[in-house]
Every structure is written in C-alpha cells, then in structure tokens.
GUDO-227881 format. One record per atom (N, C-alpha, C): residue in one letter; atom name; x negated, y, z. Coordinates in Angstrom, 3 decimals, decimal comma. Each point is the difference from the previous one (the first is absolute). Layout:
// residues N
<tidren=A	miro=CA	u=X	v=Y	w=Z>
...
//
This chain:
// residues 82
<tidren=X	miro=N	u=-10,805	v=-14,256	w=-14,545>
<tidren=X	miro=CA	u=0,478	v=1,102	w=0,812>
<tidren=X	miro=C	u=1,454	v=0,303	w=-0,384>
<tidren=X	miro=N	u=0,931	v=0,187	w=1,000>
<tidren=X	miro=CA	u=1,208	v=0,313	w=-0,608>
<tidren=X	miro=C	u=0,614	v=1,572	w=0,361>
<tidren=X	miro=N	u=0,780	v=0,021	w=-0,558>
<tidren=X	miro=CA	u=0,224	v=1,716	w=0,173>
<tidren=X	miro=C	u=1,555	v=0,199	w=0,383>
<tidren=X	miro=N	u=-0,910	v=1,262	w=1,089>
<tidren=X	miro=CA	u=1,312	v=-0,043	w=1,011>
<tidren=X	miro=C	u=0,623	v=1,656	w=-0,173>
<tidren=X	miro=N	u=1,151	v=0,123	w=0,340>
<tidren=X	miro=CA	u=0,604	v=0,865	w=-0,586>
<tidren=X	miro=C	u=0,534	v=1,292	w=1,517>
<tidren=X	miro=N	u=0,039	v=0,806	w=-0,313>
<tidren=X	miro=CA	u=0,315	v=1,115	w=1,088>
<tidren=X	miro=C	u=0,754	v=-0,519	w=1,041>
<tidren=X	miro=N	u=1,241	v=-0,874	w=-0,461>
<tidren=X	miro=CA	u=1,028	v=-0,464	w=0,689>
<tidren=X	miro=C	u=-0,744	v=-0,996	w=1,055>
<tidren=X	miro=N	u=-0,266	v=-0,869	w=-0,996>
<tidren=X	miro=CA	u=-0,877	v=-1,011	w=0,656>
<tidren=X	miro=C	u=-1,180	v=0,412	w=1,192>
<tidren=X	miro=N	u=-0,854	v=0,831	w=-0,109>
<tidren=X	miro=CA	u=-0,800	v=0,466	w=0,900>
<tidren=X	miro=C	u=1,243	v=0,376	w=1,197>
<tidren=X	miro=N	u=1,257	v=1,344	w=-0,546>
<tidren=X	miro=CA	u=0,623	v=0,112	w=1,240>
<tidren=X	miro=C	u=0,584	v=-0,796	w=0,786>
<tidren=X	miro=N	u=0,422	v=-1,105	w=-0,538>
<tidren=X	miro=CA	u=0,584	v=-1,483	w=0,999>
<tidren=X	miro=C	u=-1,133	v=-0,120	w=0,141>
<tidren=X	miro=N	u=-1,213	v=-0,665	w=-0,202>
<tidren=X	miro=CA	u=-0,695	v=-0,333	w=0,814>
<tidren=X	miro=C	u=-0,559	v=0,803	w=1,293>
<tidren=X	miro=N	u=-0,679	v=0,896	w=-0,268>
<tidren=X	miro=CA	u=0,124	v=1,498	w=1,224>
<tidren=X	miro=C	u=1,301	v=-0,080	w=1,078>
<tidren=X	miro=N	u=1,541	v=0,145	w=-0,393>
<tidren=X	miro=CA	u=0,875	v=-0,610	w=0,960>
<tidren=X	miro=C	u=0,051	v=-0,936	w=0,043>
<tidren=X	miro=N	u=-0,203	v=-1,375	w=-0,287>
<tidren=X	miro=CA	u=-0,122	v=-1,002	w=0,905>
<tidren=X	miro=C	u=-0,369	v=-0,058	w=1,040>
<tidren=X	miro=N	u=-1,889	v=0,426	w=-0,074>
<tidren=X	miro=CA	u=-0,715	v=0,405	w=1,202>
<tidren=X	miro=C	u=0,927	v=0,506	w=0,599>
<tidren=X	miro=N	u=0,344	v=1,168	w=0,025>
<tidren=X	miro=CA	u=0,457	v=0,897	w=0,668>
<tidren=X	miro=C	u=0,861	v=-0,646	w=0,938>
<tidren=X	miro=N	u=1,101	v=-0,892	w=-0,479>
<tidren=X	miro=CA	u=1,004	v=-0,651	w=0,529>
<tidren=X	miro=C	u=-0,379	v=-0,895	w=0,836>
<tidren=X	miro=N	u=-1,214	v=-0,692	w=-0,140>
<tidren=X	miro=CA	u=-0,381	v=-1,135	w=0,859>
<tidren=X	miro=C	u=-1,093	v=0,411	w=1,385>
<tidren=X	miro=N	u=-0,341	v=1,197	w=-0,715>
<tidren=X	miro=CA	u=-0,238	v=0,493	w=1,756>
<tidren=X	miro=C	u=0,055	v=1,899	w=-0,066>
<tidren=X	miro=N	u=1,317	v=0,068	w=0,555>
<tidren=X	miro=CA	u=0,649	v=1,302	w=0,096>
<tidren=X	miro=C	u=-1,137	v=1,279	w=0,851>
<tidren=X	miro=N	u=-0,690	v=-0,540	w=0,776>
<tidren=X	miro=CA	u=-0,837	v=1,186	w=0,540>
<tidren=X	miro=C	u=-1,061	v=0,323	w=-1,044>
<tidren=X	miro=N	u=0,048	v=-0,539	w=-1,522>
<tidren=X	miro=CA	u=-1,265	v=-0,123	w=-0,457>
<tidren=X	miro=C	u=-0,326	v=1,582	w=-0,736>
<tidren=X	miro=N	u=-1,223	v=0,209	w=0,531>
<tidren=X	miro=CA	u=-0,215	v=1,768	w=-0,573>
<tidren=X	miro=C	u=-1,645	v=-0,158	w=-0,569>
<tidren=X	miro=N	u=0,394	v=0,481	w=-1,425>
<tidren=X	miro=CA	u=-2,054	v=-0,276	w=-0,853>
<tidren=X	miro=C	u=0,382	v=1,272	w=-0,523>
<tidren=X	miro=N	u=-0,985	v=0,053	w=-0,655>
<tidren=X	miro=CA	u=-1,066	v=0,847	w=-0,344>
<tidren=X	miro=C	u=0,945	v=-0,188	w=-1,439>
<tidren=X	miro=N	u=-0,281	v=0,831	w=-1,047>
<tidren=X	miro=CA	u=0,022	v=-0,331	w=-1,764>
<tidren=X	miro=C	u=-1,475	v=-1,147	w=-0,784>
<tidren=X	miro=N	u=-0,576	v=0,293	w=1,299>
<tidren=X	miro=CA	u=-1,368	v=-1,298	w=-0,425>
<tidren=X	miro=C	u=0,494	v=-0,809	w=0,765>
<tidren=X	miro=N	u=0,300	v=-0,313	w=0,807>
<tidren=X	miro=CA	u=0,463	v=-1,245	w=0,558>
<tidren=X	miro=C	u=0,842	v=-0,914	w=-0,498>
<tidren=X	miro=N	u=1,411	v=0,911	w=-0,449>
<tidren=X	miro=CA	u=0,516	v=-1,184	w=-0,573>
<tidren=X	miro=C	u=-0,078	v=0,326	w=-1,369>
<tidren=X	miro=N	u=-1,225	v=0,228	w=-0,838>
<tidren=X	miro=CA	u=-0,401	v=-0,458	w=-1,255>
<tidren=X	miro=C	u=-1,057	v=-0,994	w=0,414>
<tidren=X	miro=N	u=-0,338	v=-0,184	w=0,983>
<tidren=X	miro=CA	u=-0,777	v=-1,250	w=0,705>
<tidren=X	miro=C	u=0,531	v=-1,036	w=0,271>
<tidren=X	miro=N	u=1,399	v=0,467	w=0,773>
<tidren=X	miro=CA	u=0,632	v=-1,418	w=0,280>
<tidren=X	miro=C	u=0,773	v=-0,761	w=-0,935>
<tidren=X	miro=N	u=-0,029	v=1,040	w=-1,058>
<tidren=X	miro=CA	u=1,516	v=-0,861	w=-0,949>
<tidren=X	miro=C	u=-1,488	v=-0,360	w=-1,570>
<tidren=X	miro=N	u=-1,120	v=0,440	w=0,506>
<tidren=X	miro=CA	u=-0,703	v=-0,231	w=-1,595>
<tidren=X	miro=C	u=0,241	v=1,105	w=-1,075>
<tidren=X	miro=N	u=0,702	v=1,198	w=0,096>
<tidren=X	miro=CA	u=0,332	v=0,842	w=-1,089>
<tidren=X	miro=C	u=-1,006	v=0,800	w=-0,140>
<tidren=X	miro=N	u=0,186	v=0,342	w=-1,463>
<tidren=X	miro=CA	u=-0,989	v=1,400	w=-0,742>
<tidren=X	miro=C	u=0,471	v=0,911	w=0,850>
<tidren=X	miro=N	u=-0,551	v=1,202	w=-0,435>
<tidren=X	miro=CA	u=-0,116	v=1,108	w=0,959>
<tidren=X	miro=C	u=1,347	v=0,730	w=-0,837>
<tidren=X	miro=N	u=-0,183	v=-0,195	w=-1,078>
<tidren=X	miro=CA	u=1,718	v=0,802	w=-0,375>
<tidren=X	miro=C	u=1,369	v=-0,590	w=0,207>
<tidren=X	miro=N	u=-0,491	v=-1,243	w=-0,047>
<tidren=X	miro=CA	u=1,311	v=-0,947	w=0,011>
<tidren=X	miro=C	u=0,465	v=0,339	w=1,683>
<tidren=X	miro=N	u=-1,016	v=-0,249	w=0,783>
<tidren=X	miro=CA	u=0,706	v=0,080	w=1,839>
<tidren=X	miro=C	u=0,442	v=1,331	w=-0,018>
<tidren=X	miro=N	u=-0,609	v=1,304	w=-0,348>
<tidren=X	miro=CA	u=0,313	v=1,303	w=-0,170>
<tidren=X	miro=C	u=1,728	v=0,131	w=-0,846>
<tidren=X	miro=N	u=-0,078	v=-0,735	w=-0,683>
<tidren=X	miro=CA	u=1,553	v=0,378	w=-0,739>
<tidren=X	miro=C	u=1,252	v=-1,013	w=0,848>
<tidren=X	miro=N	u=-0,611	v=-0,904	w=0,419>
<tidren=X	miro=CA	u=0,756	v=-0,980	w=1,181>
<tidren=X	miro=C	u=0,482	v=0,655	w=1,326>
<tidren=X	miro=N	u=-1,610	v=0,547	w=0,080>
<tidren=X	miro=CA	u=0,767	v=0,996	w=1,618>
<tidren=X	miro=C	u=0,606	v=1,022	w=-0,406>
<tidren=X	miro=N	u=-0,126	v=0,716	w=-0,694>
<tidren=X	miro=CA	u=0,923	v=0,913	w=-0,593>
<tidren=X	miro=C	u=1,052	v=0,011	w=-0,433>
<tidren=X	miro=N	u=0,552	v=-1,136	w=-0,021>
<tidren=X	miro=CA	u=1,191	v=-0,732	w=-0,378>
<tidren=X	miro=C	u=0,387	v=-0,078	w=1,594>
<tidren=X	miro=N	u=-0,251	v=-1,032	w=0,518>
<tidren=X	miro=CA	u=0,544	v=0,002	w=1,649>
<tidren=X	miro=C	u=0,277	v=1,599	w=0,586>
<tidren=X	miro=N	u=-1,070	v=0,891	w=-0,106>
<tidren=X	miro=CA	u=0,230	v=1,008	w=0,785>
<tidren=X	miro=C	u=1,262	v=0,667	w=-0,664>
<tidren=X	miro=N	u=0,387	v=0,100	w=-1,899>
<tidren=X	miro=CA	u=1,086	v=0,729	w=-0,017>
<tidren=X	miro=C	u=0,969	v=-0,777	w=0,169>
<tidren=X	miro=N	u=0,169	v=-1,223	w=-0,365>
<tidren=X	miro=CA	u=1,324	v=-0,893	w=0,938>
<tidren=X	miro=C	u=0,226	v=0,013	w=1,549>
<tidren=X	miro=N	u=-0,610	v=0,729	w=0,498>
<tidren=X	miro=CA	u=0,147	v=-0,090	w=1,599>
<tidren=X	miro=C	u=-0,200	v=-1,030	w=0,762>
<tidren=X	miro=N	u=-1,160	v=-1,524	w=-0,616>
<tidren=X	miro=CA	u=-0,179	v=-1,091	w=0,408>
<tidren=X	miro=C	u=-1,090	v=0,679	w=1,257>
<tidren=X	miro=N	u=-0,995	v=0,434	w=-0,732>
<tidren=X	miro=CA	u=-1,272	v=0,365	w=0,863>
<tidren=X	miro=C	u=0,326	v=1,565	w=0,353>
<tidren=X	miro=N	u=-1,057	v=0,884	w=0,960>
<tidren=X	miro=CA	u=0,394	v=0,939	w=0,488>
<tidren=X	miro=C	u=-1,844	v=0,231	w=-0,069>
<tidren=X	miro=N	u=-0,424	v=0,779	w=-0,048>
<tidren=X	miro=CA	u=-1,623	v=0,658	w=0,198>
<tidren=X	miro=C	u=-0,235	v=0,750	w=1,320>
<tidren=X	miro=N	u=-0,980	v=-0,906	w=0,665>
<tidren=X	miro=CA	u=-0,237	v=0,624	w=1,075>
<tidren=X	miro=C	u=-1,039	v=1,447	w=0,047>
<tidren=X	miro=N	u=0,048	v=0,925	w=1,179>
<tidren=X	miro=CA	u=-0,963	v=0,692	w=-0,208>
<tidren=X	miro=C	u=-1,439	v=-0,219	w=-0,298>
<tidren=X	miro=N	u=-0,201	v=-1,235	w=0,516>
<tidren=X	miro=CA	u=-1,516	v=-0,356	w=-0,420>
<tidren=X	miro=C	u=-0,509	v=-0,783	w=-1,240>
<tidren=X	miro=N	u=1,553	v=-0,048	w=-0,655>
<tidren=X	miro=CA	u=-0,455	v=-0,301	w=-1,596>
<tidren=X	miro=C	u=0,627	v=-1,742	w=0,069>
<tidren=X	miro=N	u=0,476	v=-0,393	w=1,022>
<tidren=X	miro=CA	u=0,152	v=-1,319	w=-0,209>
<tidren=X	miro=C	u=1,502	v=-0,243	w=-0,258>
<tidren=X	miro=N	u=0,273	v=-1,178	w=-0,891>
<tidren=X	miro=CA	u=1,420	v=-0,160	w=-0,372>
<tidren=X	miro=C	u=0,528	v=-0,658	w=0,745>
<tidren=X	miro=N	u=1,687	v=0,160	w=0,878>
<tidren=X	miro=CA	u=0,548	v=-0,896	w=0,903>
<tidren=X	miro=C	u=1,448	v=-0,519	w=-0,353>
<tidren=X	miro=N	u=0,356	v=-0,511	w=0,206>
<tidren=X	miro=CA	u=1,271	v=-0,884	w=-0,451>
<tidren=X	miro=C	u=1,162	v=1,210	w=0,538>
<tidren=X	miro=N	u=1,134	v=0,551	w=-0,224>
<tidren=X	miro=CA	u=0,774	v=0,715	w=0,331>
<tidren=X	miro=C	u=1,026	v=-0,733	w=1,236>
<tidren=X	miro=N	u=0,590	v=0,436	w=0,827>
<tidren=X	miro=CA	u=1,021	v=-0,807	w=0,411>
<tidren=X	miro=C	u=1,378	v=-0,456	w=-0,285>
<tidren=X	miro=N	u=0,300	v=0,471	w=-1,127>
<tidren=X	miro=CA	u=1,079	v=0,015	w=-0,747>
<tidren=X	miro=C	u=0,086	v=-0,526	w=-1,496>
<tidren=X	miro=N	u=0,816	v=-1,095	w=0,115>
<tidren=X	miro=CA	u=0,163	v=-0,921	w=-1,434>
<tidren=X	miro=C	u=-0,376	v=0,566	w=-0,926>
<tidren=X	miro=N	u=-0,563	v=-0,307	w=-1,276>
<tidren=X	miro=CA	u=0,025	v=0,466	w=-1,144>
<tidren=X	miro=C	u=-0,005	v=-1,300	w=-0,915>
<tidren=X	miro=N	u=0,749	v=0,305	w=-1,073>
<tidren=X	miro=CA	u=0,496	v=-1,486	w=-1,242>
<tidren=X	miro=C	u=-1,317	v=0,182	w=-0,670>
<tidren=X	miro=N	u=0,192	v=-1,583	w=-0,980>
<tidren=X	miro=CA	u=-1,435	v=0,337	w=-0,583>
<tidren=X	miro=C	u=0,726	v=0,705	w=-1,241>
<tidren=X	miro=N	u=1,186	v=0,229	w=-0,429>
<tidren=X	miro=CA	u=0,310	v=0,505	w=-0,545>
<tidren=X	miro=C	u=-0,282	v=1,465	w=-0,455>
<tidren=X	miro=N	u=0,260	v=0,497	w=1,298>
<tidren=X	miro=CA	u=-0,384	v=1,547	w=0,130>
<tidren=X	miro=C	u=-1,830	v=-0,264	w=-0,407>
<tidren=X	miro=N	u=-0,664	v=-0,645	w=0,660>
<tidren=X	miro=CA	u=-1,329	v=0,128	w=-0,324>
<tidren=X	miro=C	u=-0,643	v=-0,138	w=-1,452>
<tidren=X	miro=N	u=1,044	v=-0,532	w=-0,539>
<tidren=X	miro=CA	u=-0,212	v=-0,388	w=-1,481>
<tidren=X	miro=C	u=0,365	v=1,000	w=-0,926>
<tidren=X	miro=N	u=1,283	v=1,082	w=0,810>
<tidren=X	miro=CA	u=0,376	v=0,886	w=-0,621>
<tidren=X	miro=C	u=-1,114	v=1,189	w=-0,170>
<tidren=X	miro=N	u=-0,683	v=0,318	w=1,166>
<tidren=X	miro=CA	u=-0,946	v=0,738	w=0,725>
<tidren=X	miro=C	u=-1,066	v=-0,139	w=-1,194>
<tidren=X	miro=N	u=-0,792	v=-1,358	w=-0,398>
<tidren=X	miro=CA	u=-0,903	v=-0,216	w=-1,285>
<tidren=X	miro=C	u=0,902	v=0,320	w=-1,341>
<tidren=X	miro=N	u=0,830	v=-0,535	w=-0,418>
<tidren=X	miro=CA	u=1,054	v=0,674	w=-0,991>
<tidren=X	miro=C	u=-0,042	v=1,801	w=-0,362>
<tidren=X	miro=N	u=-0,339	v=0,609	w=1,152>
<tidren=X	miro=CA	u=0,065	v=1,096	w=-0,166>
<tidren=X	miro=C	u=-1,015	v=1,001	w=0,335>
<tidren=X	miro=N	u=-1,126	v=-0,664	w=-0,222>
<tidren=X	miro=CA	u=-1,745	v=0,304	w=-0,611>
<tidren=X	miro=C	u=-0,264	v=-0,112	w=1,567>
<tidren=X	miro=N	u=0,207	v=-0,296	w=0,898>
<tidren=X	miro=CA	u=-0,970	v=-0,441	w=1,180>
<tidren=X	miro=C	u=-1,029	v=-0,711	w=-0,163>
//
C-alpha cells in the first residue's frame, strides 16, 4: 500500500475535475472515485474549496469553479491547515 499525501489526493481530485469540467459529486463520491479515506478526500476538498479550485453547491456537491486557480495556490490553501 503506498501513502498518499494531502497534496497528492488534491491533484488527483483536480485532475478529475479538469478532465471533465461539468463534474459535480458528492464528498462520498469522490472518496469513491479517487479510492480515498474519508479524512484524506475531506482535507483534499477542503483544500480545493479554500483555493477557489472547487465551489460547493447548495446540494452539497463539489463543482469546478470557472476561473483558473494554480496548483500553487491549492497547495498554499493545505499549507495553511485546510
């Protein structure tokens, strides 16, 4: 088993994201789609949402923003307890 790291979960989470832009889950979903623990996708999306990658819909689902974000900033976003 190898071990994957906050960052790592959040590129993977935007990848998805990037490869199909309408894509909107659940916090179980994409700890479904990417394989993550339940804390690890939780500190990943939480990372996207304070970098401004993802945006939270009213019905709880996460959506890609329309506006660039670096993975930089997203990295900064975990850097700074996201």
């Amino acid at each position: 088993m190898s071990f994957m790291t906050v960052i790592d979960a959040a590129n993977l989470l935007r990848m998805e994201y990037a490869e199909m832009p309408g894509l909107a889950l659940t916090a179980w979903q994409a700890r479904r789609l990417c394989n993550l623990s339940d804390e690890l996708a939780n500190r990943a999306l939480c990372a996207l949402l304070e970098s401004g990658y993802l945006r939270r819909t009213t019905d709880g689902r996460y959506m890609r923003r329309a506006s660039p974000v670096t993975v930089e900033a997203i990295e900064r976003a975990i850097r700074e307890g996201a």
